[in-house]
C-alpha positions in Angstrom: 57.8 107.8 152.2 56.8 111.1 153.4 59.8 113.2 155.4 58.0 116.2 157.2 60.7 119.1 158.2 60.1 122.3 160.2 63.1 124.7 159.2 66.2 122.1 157.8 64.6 122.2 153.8 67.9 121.5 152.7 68.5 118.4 154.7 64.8 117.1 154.2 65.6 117.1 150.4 68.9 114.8 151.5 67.1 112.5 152.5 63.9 112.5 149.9 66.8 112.1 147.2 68.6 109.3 149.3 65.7 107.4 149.3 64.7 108.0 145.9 68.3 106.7 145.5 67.4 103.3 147.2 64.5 102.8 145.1 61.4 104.3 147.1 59.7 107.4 146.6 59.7 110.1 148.9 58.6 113.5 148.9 59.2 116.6 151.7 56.6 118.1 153.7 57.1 120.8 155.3 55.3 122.0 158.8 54.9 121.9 162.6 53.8 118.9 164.4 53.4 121.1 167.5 50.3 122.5 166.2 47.8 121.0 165.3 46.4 122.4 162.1 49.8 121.7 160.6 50.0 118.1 161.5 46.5 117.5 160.0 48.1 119.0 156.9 51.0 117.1 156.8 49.0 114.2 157.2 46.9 114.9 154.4 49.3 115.9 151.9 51.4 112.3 153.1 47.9 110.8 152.1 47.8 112.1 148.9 51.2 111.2 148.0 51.2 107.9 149.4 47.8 107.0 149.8 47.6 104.5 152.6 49.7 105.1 155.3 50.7 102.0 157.2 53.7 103.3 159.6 54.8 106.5 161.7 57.8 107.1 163.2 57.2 110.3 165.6 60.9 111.6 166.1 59.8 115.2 167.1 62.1 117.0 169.8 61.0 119.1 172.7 63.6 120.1 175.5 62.0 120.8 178.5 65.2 121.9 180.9 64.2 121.4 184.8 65.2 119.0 187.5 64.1 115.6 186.8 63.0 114.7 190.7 
């Protein structure tokens, strides 16, 4: 499994080591989704790690604060 972070290093470790924990591998990845050279990266290196890459969850956040009418 390959966790990508932007800034939380520390908790993106957390969670590479609880799923080591559980029996998987997992490695960190570091970058910004919202541009798009990044996510090309981060989708390579989660290639090379994994090699095939059957499932993405997206759980980005953006906060966009207007009226919603």
């Amino acid at each position: 499994m390959a966790v990508n972070y932007f800034s939380r290093a520390d908790d993106a470790q957390q969670t590479v080591r609880e799923i080591q924990d559980a029996g998987s591998e997992a490695v960190a990845i570091q970058g910004d989704v919202s541009q798009p050279d990044q996510a090309a990266r981060i989708a390579a290196e989660a290639r090379e790690f994994l090699g095939r890459v059957d499932w993405l969850v997206h759980s980005a956040g953006l906060s966009i604060v207007e009226p919603a009418d």
